[in-house]
N, C-alpha and C positions, 0 to 999 in steps of 0.2 A: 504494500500500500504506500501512496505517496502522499504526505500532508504537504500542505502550504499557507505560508501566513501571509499575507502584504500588507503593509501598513505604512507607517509615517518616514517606517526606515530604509522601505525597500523591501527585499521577497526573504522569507527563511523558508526550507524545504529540507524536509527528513525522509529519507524510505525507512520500511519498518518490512519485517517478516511478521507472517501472522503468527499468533501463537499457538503453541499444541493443544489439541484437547486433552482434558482433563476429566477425573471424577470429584467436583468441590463441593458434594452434596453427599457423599459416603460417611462420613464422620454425622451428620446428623440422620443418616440412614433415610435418604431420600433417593440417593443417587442421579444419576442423569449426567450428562458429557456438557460440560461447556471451554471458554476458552482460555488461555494464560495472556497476559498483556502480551499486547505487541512488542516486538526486539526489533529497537533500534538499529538500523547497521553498519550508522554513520555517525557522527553529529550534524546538526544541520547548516548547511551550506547557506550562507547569505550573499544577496549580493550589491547591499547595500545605496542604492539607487530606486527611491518611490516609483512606481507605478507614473506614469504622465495620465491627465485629464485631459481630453478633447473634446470635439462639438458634441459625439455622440456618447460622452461621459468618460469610465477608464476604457484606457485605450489598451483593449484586447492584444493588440499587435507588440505594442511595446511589453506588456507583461507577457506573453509567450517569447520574446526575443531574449526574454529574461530565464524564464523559466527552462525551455526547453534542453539548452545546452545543461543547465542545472540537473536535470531530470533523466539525461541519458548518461550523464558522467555518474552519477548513485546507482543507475542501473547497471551501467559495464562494471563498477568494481564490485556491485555483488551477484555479477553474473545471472541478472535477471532477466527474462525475455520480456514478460507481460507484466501487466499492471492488474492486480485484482479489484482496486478502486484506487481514485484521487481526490481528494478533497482539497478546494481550494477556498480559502476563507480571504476577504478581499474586503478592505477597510471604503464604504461608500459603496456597497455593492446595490445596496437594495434602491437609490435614488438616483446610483449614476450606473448601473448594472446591466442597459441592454446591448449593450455591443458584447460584451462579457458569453451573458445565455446566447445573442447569437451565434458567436463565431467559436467560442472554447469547446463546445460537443464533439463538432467535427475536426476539429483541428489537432485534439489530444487524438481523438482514436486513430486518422490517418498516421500521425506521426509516431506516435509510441501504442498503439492499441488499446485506447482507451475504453470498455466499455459501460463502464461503470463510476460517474463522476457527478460531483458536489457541490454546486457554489454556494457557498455562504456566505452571510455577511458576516463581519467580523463580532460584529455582536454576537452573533448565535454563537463562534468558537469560542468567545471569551465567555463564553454562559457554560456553554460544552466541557470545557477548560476546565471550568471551577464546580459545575455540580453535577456534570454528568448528565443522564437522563432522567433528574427527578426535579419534580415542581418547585419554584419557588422564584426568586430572581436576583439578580447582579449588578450591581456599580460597576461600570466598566470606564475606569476615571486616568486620561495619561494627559494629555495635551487638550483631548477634548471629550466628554464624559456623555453617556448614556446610561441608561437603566435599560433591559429587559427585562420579559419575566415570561414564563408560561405555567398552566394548568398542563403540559402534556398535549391538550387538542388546539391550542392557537397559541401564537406568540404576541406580546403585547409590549409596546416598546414608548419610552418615553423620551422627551430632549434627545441628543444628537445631531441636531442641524447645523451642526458646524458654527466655526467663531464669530460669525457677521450674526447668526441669526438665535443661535444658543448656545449648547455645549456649558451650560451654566453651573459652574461648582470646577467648571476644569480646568487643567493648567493653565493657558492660553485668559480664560477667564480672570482666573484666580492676579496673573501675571501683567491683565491689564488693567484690573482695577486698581494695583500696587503699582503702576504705574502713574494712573488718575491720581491715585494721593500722591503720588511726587510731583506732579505738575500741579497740585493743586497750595502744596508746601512753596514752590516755584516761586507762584503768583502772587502768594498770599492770603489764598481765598481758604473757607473754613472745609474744613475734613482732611487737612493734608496732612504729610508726616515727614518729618525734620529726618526722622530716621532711613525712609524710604526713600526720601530726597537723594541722601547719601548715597544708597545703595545703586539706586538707580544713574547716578554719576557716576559711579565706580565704574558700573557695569557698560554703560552707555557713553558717558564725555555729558560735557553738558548740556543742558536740557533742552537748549534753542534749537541745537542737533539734529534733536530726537525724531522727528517726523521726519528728517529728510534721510534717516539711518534707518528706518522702521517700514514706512510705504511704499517705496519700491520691490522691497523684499517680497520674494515670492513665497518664502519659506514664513509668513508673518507667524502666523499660529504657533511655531516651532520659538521663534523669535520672544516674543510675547510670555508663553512658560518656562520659557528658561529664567527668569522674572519670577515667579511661584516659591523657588524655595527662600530669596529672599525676604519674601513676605512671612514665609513660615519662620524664617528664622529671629525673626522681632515681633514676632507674635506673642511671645512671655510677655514683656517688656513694652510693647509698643498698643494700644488699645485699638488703633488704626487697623494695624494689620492683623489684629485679633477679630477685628469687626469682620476684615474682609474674608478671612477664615470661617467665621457661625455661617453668613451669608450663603457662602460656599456649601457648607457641610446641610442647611438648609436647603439649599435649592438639590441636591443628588438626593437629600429627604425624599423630596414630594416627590419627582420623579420616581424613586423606587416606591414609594405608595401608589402612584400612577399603574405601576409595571407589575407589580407583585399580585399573584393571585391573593383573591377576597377570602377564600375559606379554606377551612384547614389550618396547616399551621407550614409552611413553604418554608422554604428556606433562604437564605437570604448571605449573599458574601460581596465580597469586592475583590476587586480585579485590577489591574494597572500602574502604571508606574507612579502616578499620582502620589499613591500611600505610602511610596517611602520617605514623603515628606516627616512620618511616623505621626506621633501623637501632637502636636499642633492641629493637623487635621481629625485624626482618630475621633481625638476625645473630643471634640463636639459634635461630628458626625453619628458615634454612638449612640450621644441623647439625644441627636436629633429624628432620628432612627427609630428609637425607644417610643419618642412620642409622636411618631406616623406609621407607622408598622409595627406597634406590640405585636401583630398578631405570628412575625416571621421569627424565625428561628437562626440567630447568626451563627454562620459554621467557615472555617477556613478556605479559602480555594482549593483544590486541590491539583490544578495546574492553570497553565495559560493557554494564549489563544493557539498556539503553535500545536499541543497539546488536547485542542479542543478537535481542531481540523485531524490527527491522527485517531481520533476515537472515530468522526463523524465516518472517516474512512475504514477503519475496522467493518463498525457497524454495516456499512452500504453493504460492504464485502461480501461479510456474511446473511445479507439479508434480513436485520434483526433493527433496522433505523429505527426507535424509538420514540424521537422528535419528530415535530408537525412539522411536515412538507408545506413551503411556503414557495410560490413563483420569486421571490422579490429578498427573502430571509432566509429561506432553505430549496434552493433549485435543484433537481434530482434528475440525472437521466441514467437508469438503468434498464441493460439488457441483457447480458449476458453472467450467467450466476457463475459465483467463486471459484468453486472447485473445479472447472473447465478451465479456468486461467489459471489455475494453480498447477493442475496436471503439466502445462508446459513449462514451469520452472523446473519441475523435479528431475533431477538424474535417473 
């Protein structure tokens, strides 16, 4: 199986072997055959260069130009012919995603024999990632932050609309409001921070600068979070940037109330690089949490998106996909079952 991430940094790509069956139901005297995690057979290859956007959203061509070479170098050093499934999780898939469903189906199976393949949106892998195939939903918080969440039969998805339009509580956000209070320190005007001023000169040169060092950048978002830990780190000390912190930690609240299934008792993690800001953010996220979601259950990730896309591809493999197939969050084209692809690996 072949997973793939793309995101903010460009493509990561793991092959895996599938794993053996087993009997993990004998000791409770159930019995019945299922699988061992999948085995790694590489680390995974990156190639450090985002995905391009064009007219017709991501541009299909440029992430296969990426991919491909990527996907037969994993292949030839573990002497693999076929692909039992691919999962490709792909950051903007569901809003910028049709060139993507168009042209990726046919293009993996002519070239590598793909017949079994996955696009998701990144969201779903970073859900996948962290709880696997059980209800409940995820903070997916780096530069720019979403909530999902599913019951199992639909996925339900909150903020994400990127830095012009949301993405609220995320780096980018977090890093332009710590911004706002340095220019607003600047001016003179009230809300500003004497401390944040600082930082943001360290970080930038002076502040008259700053717009003409800032707007051109194509990379703004990326730009704008790198600003975030800043904030976090005068956040003891500074009430400014503690403020901009609650704000934060409130707004990925509602959205995960938005996202999380109503009944039951779901689950509930985060995700992303956000949180190693650590507890600056943590601890008022958790209250904030507490008081929109009593109803969910907070439990660790248990991995990431990279992670998510290698289960999602297991799963297709063997025909056990668990998750709600979505055109737009979970796109699925399967034809040809496992064990036919699998007989031409074997010696």
């Amino acid at each position: 199986m072949l997973a793939v991430d793309s995101g903010g940094s460009g493509l990561r790509v793991v092959l895996a072997a599938h794993g053996a069956p087993y009997d993990a139901e004998v000791g409770a005297g159930r019995g019945g055959l299922t699988l061992a995690p999948p085995i790694a057979l590489s680390d995974p290859l990156t190639s450090g260069e985002p995905v391009r956007t064009g007219p017709r959203g991501i541009s299909a061509g440029h992430l296969l130009e990426q991919l491909l070479p990527m996907a037969r170098r994993l292949m030839d050093e573990a002497g693999a012919v076929r692909l039992g499934a691919v999962a490709v999780g792909a950051a903007g898939l569901a809003t910028l995603g049709d060139e993507l469903r168009e042209e990726l189906p046919a293009t993996l199976e002519r070239e590598l024999g793909v017949r079994r393949l996955a696009l998701v949106a990144d969201a779903v892998t970073a859900y996948t990632g962290a709880l696997g195939p059980r209800a409940g939903a995820v903070i997916a918080a780096g530069t720019g932050m979403i909530a999902i969440g599913t019951d199992l039969t639909s996925w339900r998805r909150a903020d994400g609309w990127g830095h012009l339009l949301g993405d609220c509580g995320g780096g980018a956000w977090i890093g332009r409001a710590g911004l706002e209070a340095a220019l607003r320190a600047f001016d003179g005007r009230p809300g500003g921070s004497a401390g944040l001023l600082a930082g943001a000169e360290e970080m930038f040169g002076p502040m008259p600068g700053l717009p003409g060092r800032l707007y051109p950048r194509s990379d703004r978002p990326a730009v704008l979070a790198a600003f975030a830990p800043q904030v976090a780190a005068r956040a003891g000390s500074d009430p400014v940037a503690a403020g901009i912190l609650r704000s934060a930690a409130r707004d990925m609240a509602e959205s995960a109330a938005a996202a999380c299934p109503a009944d039951g008792e779901p689950l509930l993690a985060l995700t992303g690089g956000l949180f190693r800001m650590g507890e600056a953010i943590l601890a008022p996220l958790r209250e904030e949490l507490a008081a929109r979601v009593p109803h969910a259950r907070p439990v660790p990730a248990a991995g990431d998106p990279l992670d998510g896309a290698l289960r999602i591809a297991v799963d297709l493999a063997d025909g056990r996909l668990a998750l709600p197939q979505d055109d737009r969050m979970l796109y699925v084209v399967a034809e040809k079952p496992y064990p036919e692809i699998d007989a031409l690996n074997s010696p």
